[in-house]
N, C-alpha and C positions, 0 to 999 in steps of 0.2 A: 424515587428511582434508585435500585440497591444498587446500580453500578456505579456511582457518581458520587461525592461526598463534596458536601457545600463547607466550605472553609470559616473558621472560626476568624470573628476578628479580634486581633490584637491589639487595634489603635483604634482612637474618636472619630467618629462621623467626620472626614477631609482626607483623613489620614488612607496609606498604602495598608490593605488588608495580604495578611501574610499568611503562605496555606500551612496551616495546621490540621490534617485532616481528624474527622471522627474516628471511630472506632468499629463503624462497622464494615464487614466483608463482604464484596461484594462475590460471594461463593455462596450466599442462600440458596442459588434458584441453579444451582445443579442439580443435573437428572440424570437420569439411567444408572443401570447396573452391569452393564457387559464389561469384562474383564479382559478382551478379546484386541480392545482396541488402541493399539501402542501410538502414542507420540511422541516419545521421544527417543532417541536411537537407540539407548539403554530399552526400549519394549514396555517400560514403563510409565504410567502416568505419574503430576506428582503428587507426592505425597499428602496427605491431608496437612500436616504439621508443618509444611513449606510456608517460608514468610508471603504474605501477598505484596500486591504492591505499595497500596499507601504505606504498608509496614516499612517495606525496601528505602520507600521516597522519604520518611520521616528523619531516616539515618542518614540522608544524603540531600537533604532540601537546600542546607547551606552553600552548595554547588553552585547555585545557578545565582544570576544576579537581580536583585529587585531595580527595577527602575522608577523615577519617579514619571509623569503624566508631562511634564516641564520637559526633562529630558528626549523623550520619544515627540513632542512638538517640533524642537529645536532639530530633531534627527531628520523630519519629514517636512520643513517646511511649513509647519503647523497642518501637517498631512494633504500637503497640496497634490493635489487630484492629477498633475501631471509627472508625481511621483506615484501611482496608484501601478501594479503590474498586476493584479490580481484582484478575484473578487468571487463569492459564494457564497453558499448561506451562512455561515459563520459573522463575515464579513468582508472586507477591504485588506488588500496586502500591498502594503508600502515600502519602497527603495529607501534604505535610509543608512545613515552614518552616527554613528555611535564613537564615544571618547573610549580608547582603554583602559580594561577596567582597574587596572591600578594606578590611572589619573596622570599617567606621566607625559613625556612628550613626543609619545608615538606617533605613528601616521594615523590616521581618525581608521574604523572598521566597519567594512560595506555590508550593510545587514538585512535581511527582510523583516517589516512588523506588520503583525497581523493585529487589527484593531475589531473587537467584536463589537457586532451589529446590536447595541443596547438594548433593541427591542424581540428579542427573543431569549425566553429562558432556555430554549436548547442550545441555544449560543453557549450560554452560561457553562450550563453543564459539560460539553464537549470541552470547553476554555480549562477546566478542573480536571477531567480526564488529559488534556494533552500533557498536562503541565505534571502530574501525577507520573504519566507514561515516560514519557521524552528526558523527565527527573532522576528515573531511575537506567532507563535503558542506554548502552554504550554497543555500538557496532559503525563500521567503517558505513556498511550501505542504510544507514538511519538517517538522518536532517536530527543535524543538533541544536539542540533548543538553548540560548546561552541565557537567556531569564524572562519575565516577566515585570508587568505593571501591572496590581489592581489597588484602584483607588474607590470608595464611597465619596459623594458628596452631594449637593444639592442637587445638577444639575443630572441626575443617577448613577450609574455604575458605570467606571470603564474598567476595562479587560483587554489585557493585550499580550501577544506573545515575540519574544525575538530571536528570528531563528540567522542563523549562518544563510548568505544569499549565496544561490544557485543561479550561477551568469549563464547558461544554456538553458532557462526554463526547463519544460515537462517531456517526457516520452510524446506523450499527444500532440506536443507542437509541432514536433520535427516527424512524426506521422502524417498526421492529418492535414495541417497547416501548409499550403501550397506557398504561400510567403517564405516558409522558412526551410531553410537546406535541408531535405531527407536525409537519413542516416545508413551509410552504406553496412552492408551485409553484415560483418564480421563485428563491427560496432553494435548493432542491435542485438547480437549474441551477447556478445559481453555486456552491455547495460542489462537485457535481462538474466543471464549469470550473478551479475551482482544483486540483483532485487532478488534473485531464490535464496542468497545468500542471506539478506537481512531476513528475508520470513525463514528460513529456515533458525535464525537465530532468538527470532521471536518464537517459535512454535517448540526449539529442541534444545536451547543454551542456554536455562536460566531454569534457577529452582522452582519455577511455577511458569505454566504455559500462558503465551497471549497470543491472542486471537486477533489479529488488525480489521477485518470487516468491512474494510473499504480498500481494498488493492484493486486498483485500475489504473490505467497508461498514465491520469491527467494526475497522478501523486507519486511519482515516479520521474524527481526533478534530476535535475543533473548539472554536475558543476562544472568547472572552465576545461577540465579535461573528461568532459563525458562518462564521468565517474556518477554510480545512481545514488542516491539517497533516497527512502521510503520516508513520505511523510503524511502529516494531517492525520494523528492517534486520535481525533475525538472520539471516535466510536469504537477505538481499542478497550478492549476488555479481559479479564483474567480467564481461562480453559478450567475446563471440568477439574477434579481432582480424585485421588485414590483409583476406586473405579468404577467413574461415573462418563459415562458417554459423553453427555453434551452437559452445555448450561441451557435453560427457556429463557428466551425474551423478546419482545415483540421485535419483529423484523424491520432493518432499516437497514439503507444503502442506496446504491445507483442502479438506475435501469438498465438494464443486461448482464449487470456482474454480478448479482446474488444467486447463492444455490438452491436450486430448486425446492429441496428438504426442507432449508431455511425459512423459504418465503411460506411453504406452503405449514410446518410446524410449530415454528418460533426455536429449534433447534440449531444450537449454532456449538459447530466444533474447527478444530482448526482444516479439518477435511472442507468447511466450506472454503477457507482462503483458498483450498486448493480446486478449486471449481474457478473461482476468479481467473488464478494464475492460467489455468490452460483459456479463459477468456481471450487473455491480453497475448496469451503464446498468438493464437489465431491472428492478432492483432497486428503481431511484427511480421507475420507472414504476410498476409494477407494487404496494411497499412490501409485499411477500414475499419471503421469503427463497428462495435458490437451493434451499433442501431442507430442506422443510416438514414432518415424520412427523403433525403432526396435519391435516393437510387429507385428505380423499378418495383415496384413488389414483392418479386419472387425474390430481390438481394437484399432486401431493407435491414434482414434479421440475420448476420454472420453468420453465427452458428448453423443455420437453417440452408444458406448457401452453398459453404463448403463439402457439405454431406454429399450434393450432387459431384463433386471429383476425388473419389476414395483416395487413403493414399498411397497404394501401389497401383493405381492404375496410373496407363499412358497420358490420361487429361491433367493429372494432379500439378502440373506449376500453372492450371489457367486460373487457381488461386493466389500463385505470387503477385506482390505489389510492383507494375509493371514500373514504380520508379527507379524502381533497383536496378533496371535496363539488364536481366537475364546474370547481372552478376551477384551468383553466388551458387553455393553449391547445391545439385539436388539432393545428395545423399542425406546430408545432413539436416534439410528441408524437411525432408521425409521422414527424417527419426525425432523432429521437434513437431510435427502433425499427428506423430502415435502418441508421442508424451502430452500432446494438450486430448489427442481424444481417452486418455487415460484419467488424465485430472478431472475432465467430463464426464465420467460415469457417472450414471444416474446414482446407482448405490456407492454409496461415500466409503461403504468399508474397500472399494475397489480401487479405488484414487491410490494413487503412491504418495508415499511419505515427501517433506519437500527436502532432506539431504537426497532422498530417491532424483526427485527432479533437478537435483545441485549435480550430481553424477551425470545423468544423462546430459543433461547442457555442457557441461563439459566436454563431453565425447563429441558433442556436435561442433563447438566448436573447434575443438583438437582435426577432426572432421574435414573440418572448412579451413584451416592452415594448410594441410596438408591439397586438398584438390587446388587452393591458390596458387599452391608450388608444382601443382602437375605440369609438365612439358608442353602439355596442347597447349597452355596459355588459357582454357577455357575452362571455369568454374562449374557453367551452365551445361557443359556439355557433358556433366558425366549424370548417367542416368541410370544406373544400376544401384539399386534402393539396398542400403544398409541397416540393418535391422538394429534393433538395440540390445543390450544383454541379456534385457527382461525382457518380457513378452509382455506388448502390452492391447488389451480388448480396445477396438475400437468402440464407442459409447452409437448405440442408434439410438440414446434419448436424445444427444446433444442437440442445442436448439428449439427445443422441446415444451421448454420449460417458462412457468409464467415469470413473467419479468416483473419486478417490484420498484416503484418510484421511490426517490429519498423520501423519507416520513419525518414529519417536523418532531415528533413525540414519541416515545418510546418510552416502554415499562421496563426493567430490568435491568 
């Protein structure tokens, strides 16, 4: 699999294997030839001669900290199950405490460890991609990886990763999760302002583009003051280059959030994140999941729902998520419905760029301060719809589109 590079070892069978990556780039299996299609704000793609990332990571791998297999026991209780907050295919994500790292006599540091599930090589590989990604990449709205452990030994391979913990769990929690306090109006703006911000910094801040390929609400964690970080790179990979359209590779991700082109070609450009992002815009409206099996029929499928209340018509808040109780503003409702039916365009050349969608999120929230402060005292009651700078098509494919399960395997 050319996107993924398995690490050389530098220590005996017991011993912490330390990544060294190979040497090759995972830029083979770009394609196309349109010249046409800018990503980055500069109008250009990059350049062929831009360093990749192992290259980035190999200059920067001394960063992060190795742990040993000993340590991350002693942090988790020897990984007791009632420190367990998470779990997927990957594996197990545990609450832990870690010494710091220059061994002094600090207060211990509250960490998450992600322990891979031995019995999958796509474990494996995704464990090498995060570590590869997360190595090299620096943005306020990212989940910062502060090291890793892999050891060989009798008993097989472990693989673990240690990231900075995030004390408000996920977007999806505080969505969906009737347990846990929804997130009022003006909050959900800014947490996702912040998430356009990190993919915008993956797709347009750095000499070679990344593609994240898995943006949905439940990676989209948030820390003690509801600050977002983007996490979980396993399926991040490097964007076309010069002037090549996409890269091929067989298609993987979550049900509902892949783009249609994707599932249906193996074509993956940073325009499919932006098919996700307007998913999850729908998401903080709405506070339904893209695919529902216990709603009705006719709702099961979000995308497919919304369509029936346009968004200039008089029906369009009977998509708000009634937990919000009416508070928040319509105008700006309205102008984050055009921007997700814009990321939804079937043709990807039509998507806006994501500083495009960094701009418009702004104005809506700017938007939503400003009707807070209105006199009526009511959010909900303005209802004269504010258009956005741009003009944006609303997509009649949206919902449309085949939906793709996670895939344990992937080529590319």
């Amino acid at each position: 699999m050319s996107c993924f590079y398995i690490f050389k070892r530098k220590c005996k069978r017991g011993g912490n294997s330390a990544p060294e990556l190979g040497a090759t780039s995972n830029r083979e299996n770009n394609s196309g030839a349109s010249t046409n299609r800018a990503a980055k704000s500069t109008g250009s793609l990059p350049s062929p001669s831009a360093r990749s990332i192992p290259e980035m990571y190999r200059e920067r791998e001394g960063s992060l900290r190795v742990f040993s297999l000993t340590e991350l026991r002693e942090a988790t209780n020897n990984f007791n199950r009632l420190l367990k907050i998470g779990e997927g295919g990957f594996g197990s994500v545990y609450k832990g405490s870690i010494k710091p790292a220059d061994g002094g006599d600090g207060p211990p540091i509250i960490v998450a460890i992600k322990k891979l599930n031995t019995q999958g090589l796509q474990g494996h590989k995704q464990w090498i991609a995060e570590v590869q990604f997360l190595g090299v990449l620096d943005h306020p709205n990212l989940v910062k990886l502060l090291g890793y452990c892999a050891m060989d030994g009798e008993r097989g391979i472990q693989r673990l990763l240690v990231y900075e913990y995030m004390q408000n769990k996920s977007l999806e929690d505080h969505l969906f999760n009737r347990s846990v306090p929804t997130i009022p109006w003006k909050r959900r703006l800014s947490i996702i302002l912040g998430a356009a911000q990190g993919m915008a910094y993956l797709h347009e801040g750095l000499e070679v583009q990344v593609i994240y390929r898995d943006f949905k609400s439940s990676n989209v964690l948030l820390d003690k003051d509801f600050n977002p970080r983007l996490s979980d790179f396993g399926l991040a990979r490097e964007g076309p280059t010069g002037n090549r359209t996409h890269v091929s590779t067989a298609p993987v991700g979550t049900r509902g959030y892949a783009a249609p082109e994707y599932v249906e070609t193996g074509h993956l450009s940073v325009k499919s994140d932006i098919w996700s992002f307007g998913v999850v815009l729908y998401e903080i409206l709405a506070g339904r999941r893209t695919l529902d099996r216990n709603l009705p029929s006719a709702e099961q499928k979000l995308l497919g729902w919304v369509k029936q209340f346009p968004v200039d018509g008089k029906r369009f808040s009977m998509i708000m998520d009634p937990r919000l109780q009416n508070q928040y503003s319509l105008p700006a409702a309205r102008r984050i419905a055009k921007l997700a039916d814009s990321c939804l365009n079937k043709n990807p050349k039509d998507r806006p760029s994501m500083s495009e969608v960094v701009e418009i999120l702004k104005q809506a929230l700017e938007e939503s301060h400003m009707s807070s402060s209105d006199p009526t005292g009511s959010p909900s009651s303005l209802t004269t719809p504010s258009a956005p700078n741009k003009p944006f098509k609303r997509s009649g494919d949206a919902g449309t589109s085949r939906q793709v399960p996670r895939v344990a395997k992937a080529k590319g």
